[in-house]
Structures are given as C-alpha cells and as structure tokens.
PATOR-789229 format. One record per atom (N, C-alpha, C): y, z, x negated. Coordinates in pm, whole numbers, plus 50000, padded with zeros to 5 digits. Layout:
# residues N
YZX
...
# end
This chain:
# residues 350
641114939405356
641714952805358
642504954905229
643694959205243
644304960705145
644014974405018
643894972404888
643414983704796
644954990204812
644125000904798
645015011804746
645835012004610
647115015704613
648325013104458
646855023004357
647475022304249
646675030304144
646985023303961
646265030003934
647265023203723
645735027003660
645925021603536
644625022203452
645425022103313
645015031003261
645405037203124
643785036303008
643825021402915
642795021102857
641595018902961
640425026402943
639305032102999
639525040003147
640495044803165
640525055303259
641985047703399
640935049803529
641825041203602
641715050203701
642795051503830
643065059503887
643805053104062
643175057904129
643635055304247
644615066704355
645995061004329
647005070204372
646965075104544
647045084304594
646645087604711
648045097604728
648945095704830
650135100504850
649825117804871
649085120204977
648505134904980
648205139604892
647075134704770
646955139804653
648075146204555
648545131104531
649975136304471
650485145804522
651145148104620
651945157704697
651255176604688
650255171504693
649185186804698
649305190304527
649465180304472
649225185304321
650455190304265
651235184104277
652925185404276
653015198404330
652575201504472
653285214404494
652395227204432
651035222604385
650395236704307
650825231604146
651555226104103
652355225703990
653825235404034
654105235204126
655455237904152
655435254304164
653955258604214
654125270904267
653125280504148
652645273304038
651945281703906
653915284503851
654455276503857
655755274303770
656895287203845
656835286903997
657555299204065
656725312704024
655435312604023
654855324103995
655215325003842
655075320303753
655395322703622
656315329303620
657825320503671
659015326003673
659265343403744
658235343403850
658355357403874
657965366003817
656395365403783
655755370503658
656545375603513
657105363503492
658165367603341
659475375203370
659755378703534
661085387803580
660325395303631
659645401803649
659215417203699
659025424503540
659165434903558
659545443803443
660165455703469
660655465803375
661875474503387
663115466403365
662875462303313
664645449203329
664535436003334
664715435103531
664165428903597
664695414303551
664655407203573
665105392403564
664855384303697
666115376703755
665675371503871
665335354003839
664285352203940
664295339203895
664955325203869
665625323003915
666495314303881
667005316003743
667655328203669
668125330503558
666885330003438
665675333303501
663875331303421
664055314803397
664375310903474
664555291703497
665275290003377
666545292103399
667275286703299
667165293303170
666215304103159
666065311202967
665285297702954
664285297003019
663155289202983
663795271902945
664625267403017
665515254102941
666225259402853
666605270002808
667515272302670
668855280702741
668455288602864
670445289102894
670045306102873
670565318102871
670445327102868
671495337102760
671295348402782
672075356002638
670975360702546
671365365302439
670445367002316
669305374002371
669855384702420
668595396502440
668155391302595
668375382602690
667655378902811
666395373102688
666775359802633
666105352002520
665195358302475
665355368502450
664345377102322
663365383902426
663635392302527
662925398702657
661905391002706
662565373902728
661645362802808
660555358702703
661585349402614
660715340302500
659525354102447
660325361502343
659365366302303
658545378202337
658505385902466
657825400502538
657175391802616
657575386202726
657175383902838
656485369802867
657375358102800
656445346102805
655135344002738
654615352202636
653305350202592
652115350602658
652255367002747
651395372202868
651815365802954
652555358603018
652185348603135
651885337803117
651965329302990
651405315102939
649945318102950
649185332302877
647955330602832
647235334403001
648025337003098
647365339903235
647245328803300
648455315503289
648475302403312
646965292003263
647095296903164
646485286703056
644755292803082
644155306703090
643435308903163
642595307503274
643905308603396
643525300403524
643255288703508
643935283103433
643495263803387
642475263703348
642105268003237
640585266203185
639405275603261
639775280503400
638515286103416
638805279403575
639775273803633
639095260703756
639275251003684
639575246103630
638775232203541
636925236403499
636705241503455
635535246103409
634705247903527
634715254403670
634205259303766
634155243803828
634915235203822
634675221903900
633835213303867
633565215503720
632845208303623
631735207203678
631155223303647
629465231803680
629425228003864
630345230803916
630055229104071
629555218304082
630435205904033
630135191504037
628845185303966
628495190403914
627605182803816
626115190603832
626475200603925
625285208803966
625145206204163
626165202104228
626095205404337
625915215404426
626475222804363
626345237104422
627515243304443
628275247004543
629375257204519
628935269104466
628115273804454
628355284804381
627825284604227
627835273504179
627505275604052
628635272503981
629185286303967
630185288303861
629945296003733
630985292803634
630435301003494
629775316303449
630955324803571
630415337703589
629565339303666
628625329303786
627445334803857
626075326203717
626885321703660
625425312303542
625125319203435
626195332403413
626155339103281
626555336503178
627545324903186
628245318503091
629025333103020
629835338203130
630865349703109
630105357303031
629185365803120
628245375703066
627705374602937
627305360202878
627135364002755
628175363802671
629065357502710
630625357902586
630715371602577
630675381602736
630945393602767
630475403402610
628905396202680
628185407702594
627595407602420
628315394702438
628675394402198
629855401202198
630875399802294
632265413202286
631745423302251
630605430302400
631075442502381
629805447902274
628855437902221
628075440502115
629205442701912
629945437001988
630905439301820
631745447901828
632075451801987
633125466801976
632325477401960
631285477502015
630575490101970
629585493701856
629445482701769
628395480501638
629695483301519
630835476501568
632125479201495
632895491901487
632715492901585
633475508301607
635145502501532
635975517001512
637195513201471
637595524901417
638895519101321
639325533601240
638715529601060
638375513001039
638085510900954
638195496100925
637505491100802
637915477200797
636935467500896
635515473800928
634655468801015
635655472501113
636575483501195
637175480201291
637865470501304
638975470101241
639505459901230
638765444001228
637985443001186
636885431501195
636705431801346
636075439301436
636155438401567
637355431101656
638395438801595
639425435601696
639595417201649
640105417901531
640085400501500
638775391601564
637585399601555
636355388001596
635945388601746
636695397001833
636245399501952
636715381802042
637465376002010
637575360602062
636825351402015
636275349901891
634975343801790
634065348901864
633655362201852
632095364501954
632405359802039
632995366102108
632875360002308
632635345302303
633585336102207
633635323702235
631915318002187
630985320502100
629745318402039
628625323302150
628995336002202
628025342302264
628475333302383
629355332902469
629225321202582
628265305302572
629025299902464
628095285002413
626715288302398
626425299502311
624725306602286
623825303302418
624745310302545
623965310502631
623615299702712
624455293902704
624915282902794
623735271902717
623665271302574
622555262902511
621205266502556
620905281902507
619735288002602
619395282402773
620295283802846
620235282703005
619655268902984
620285257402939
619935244002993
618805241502860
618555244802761
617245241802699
616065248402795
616115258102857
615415264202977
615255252703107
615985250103120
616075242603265
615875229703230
615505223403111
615545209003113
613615209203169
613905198703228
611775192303263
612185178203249
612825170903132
612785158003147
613885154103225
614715164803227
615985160603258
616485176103306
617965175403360
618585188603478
618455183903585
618045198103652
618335196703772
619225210503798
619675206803865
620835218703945
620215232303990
619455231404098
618965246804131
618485250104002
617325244803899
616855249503810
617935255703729
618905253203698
619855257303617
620755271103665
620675266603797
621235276503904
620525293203880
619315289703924
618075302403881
617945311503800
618155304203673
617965302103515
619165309303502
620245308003521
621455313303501
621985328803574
620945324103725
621375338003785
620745349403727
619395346603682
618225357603606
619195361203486
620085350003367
620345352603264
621635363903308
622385360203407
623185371703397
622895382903410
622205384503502
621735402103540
621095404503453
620315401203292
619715406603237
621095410903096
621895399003096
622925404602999
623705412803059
624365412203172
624895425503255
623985443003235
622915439903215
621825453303183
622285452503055
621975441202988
622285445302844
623515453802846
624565448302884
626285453602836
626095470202897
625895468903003
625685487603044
624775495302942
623665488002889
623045499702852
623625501702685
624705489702584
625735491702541
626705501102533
626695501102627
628315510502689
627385526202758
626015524702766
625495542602777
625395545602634
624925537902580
624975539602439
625565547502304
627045538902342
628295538602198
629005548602265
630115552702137
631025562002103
631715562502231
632315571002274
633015570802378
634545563202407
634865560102235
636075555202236
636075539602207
634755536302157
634655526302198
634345513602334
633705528502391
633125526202515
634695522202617
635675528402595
637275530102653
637335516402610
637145509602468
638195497402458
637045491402512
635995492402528
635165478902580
635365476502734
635405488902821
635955489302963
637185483602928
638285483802896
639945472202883
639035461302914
638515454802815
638595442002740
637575440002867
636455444302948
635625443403052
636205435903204
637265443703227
638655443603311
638705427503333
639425423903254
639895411603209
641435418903242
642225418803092
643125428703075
644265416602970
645365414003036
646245407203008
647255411502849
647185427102902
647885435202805
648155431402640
649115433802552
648925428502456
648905412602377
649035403802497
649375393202507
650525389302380
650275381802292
651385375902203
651665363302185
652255354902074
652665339902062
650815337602016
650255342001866
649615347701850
647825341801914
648025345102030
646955347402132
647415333102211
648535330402197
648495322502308
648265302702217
648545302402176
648345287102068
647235286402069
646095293902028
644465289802016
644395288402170
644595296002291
644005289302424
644775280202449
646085279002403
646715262302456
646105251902389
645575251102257
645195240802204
643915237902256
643225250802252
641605247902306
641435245102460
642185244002543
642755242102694
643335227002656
643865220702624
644355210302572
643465199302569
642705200302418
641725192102370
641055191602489
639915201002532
638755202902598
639135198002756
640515203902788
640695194702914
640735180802948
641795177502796
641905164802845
640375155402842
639945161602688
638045155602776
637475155502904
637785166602957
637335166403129
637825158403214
639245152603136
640105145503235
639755128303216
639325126103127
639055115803045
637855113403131
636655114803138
635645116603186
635305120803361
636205121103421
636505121503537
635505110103629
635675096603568
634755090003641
633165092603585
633065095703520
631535099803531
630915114703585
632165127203608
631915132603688
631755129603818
632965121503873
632615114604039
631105107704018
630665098803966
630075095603952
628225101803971
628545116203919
627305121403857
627175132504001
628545133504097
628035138104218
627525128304335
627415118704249
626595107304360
624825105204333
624795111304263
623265118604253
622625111204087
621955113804049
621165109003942
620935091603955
620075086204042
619985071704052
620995063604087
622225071404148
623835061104172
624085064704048
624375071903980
625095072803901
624575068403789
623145060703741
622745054803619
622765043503724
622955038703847
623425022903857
624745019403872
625645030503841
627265026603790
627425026903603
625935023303570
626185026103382
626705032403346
626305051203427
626715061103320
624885065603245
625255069403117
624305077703067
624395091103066
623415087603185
622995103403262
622895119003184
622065117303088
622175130802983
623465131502923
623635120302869
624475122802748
626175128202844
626385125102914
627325126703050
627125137203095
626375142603153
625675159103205
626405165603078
625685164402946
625685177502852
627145173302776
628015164402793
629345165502745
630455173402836
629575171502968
631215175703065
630075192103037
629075197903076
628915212703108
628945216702939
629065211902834
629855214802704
630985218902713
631735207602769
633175209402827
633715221602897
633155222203029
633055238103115
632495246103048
631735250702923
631055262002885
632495264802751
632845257902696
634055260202649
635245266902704
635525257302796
636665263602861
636375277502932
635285280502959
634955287803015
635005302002891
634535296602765
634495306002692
635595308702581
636945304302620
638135302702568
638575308602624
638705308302776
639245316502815
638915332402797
637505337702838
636965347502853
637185354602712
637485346302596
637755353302472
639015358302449
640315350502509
641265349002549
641865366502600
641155364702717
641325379802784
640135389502871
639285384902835
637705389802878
637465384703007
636795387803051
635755381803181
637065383903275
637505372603401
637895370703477
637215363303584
636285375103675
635895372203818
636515365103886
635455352703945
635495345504060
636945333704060
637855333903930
638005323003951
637725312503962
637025311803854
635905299203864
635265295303952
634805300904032
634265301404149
635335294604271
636425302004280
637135297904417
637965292104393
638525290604268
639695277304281
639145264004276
637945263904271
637445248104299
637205242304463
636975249904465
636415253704674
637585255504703
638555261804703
640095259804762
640785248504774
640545239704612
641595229104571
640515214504660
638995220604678
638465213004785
638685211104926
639245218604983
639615223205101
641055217705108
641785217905014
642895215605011
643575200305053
642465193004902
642745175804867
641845175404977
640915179505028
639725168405135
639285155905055
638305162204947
637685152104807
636495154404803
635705140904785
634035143304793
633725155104695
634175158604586
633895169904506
634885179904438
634945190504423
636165196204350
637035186904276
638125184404281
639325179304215
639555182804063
639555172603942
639355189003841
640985194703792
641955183403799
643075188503800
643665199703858
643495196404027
644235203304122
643355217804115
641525219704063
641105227304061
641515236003944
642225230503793
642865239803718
643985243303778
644565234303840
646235244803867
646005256503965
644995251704074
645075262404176
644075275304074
643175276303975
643305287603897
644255289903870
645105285303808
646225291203682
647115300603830
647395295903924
648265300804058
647285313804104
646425313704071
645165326204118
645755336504035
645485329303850
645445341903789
646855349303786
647985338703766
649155342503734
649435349703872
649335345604013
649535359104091
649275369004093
647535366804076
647035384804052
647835392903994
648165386203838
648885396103740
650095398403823
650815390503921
651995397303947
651395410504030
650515409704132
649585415604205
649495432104135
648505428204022
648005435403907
649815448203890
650715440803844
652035446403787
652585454803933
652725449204010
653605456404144
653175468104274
651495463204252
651245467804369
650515483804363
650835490904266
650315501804248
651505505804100
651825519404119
652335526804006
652115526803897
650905525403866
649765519903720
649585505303774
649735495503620
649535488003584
647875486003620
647365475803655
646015473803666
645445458603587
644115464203531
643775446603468
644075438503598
644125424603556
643565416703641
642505409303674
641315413003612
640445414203653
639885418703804
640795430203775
640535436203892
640735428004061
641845428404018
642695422204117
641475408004159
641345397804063
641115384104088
639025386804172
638765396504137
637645406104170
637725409704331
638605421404327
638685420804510
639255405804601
639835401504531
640005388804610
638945379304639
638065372304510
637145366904500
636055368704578
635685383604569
634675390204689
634045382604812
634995386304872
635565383104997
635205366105029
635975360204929
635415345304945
633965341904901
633105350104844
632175346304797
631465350604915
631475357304983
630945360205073
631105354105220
632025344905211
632255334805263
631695318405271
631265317205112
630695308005104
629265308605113
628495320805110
627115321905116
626885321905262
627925327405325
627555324105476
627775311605557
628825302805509
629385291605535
627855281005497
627435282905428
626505276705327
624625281005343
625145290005423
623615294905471
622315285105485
622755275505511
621695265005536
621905249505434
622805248605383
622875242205296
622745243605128
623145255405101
622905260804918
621315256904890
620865251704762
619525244304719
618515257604709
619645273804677
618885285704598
618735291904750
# end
C-alpha cells in the first residue's frame, strides 16, 4: 500500500492529507475575511478589499492611521485570543478525553477570573494602588490561572492523571471560585464593582499595540510548543499503555502540553478577561470538520480565532450599543454545550 506524501522537519514529521490542508487553508482564509471586516466596520466604514490593501502597505495617510493604529490592535488581540483559547481547549480535551473538558468548565478561567477581580476591588482606583490594578490586572489573571491549574492536578494526581479525576476536581474548583468572585463583587465599591463587570464580559474595548505584543509573543512561544509536541499529544489519546509503548514519557508529556493549555489559556483571559465556551467548541467543531481521531490543534486555534473575531463583529453590529464579546461567544456556546451533553449522554466518563 502506498504511504501517504508528508515532510519531517528535525524531530517533527507530518503526514499531508489533501482535505486537511484544504480545511485549514480555508479557516485561515476566513479568520483573515473576518479580520478585514472587523477592522472596516466603524463610523468610517472601510470596505474590505481597501482593509486588504492598508494592511500590504496601499492606503492614504489617515485610511493608515484609522486601520494600523485604532482598529488593527482590537482585532489582532481578538485573533490571537481565539488562537490561544482553541489551541488550549484541544490540548485539555485531548489529553483528558473528554469533550468537555475545557479551560473554562476546569476553572482554569475562573481562577485567572478571580485574582482579576480580587485586585480590582482590594485596589480600588483614583490612586497609585489604582493604577497598580489596572497595570497588574494581566499579571494576576495570568498567576491566578497557573495557581489553579497547579492546585487542580496536584489534587488529582493518585500516582499518576487520570481524566475524570481532573474533570471533577476542576468542576468543584470552579463553582467555588465563581462564589468567590460574586461574593467580591457583593462586597466592593460600586465603581469598582462596574470595572470588574467590563473586564467579567470579556470586553475587547481599549485594545492597543501595547496589549497586543505580550499575547502575540506569549501565543507564539507557547503554541509553537503545542505544535512541536503534537506527536505525543496523538499519542497520549491512545491511552496511557500505547502511548508509553510509542516511548513517550507519560508524566513528563501530560504536565508539559496541560502547562501549555493552562498558559494559553491564561494569556488570553488576561488579555481580555474570561471568554466563554471557546475553548470548549472550537475544538469539537474543527473535529467535526477534519474527521480526526482527536481535536486538530492547529485547525482547533484558527477555528477559535474565526469564533472570536466574528462575535466581535457580532458584538459591534447587531445591537445599537456596543456589547462585550463575551457575551456574544456565551449565547452561542450555550447552545452547543448543550448539545454535547446530550450527544454524549452515554459516553462522557463524569
């Protein structure tokens, strides 16, 4: 039987599959149309094609200045978002076997959430400790995510992970930091309580160059580890005993890639606060999509980044007020989650 074409780069070898390609290509093609629309909706609109050509260099001064510097920051950091939170969701799915174990049903979010909204309201504002808030609100989130995420699996280890255990462990940890953050927010000032609902949202707003370099770099590094490591994710959804008789080391493999996803996971969320259920459904989509023994982790970041960056167009058009997108990626998500618990009724481990 003849092998399949494919290339090997160093360590990392790859078997080319024409469908694949083609499926990946076109959710590259369509994060890149949504961008372009995204960066032309406005009060001075921009059509896309002319978004196309600012973005290669063609434009007049002030198109230039409108795109590059207003508008392309807040749609890079919605791109770059969606990337790091289905990359991250494919990780935990895969390495747990579970569709629904994503970052925000494990409490990954929730605790980044709730070192946020523990420094907006201990901080308050209108001072230099305010100001300390606003600069450290991406430092907490990003610490308080890893925090938990160390907590969850020092919990769940018995001589190794297992998946539901972690699953459990994670669902208890959220609903107890979710109590935490409310009874936070019954708590504090009222005006703090206002910026902690924004930042709750998952609220794009405010977006700069700024904001956007720390999640490209930290989306970068941390991905391409995920990408690097790819065969020992396939690998590690072939269960514990295949996968230490393909000579991976089982722990040390587990706790680099859900390192990996608890990062990205908490880069993003620092990025622009908790964003529901991507994580969750762009892995299960981009599964459905490729027809792959396990989430895809590529095709599972782009089809986030195409989630989030629509919402926000979503978020911008479909109501008179501006809405987080949170929101938006929230009522959508719903719906599918509730899809997969029923789809799954007899198969989920929990």
């Amino acid at each position: 039987m003849p092998s399949r074409p494919g290339f090997r780069v160093g360590p990392v070898s790859l078997v080319r599959r024409t469908t694949m390609v083609a499926i990946t290509a076109g959710l590259l093609l369509a994060a890149f149309l949504l961008l372009c629309i995204n960066i032309g909706r406005g009060d001075f609109a921009i059509s896309v094609p002319t978004v196309a050509e600012i973005l290669f260099g063609g434009g007049t001064k002030v198109e230039r200045f409108i795109v590059m510097d207003l508008r392309l920051p807040r749609a890079l950091t919605a791109l770059l978002t969606g990337l790091a939170l289905g990359i991250s969701g494919a990780i935990t799915q895969s390495i747990l076997r579970n569709p629904l174990a994503s970052p925000d049903l494990l409490g990954i979010t929730a605790g980044a959430s709730a070192a946020a909204v523990a420094l907006i309201v201990l901080a308050g504002g209108g001072s230099f400790v305010g100001l300390l808030a606003v600069l450290g609100i991406p430092i907490a989130a990003l610490i308080g995510g890893i925090a938990t995420a160390v907590i969850i699996y020092a919990l769940a280890w018995r001589g190794g992970v297992q998946g539901y255990r972690v699953v459990l462990i994670g669902i208890g940890f959220n609903a107890m930091l979710i109590a935490a953050i409310q009874w936070m927010l019954i708590s504090a000032d009222i005006n703090d309580v206002a910026r902690a609902q924004v930042w709750l949202n998952g609220s794009l707003n405010g977006s700069d160059w700024a904001q956007v370099w720390p999640v490209a770099i930290g989306v970068a590094v941390v991905g391409t580890i995920a990408l690097i490591s790819s065969f020992t994710l396939g690998a590690l959804r072939l269960g514990d005993d295949n996968a230490r008789s393909l000579g991976v080391r089982l722990q040390a493999g587990q706790a680099t890639l859900l390192l990996a996803a608890v990062a990205l996971a908490s880069i993003a969320t620092a990025a622009v606060g908790p964003i529901g259920f991507v994580a969750l459904c762009a892995p299960q989509l981009a599964l459905r999509m490729l027809r792959t023994a396990g989430p895809p982790i590529l095709a599972s970041g782009l089809v986030g980044a195409v989630l989030v960056v629509g919402s926000d167009v979503i978020a911008r058009t479909i109501l008179p007020v501006e809405l987080p997108v949170g929101i938006v990626t929230s009522a959508l998500g719903g719906p599918f989650l509730l899809y997969l618990l029923v789809r799954n009724n007899r198969k989920v481990s929990v």
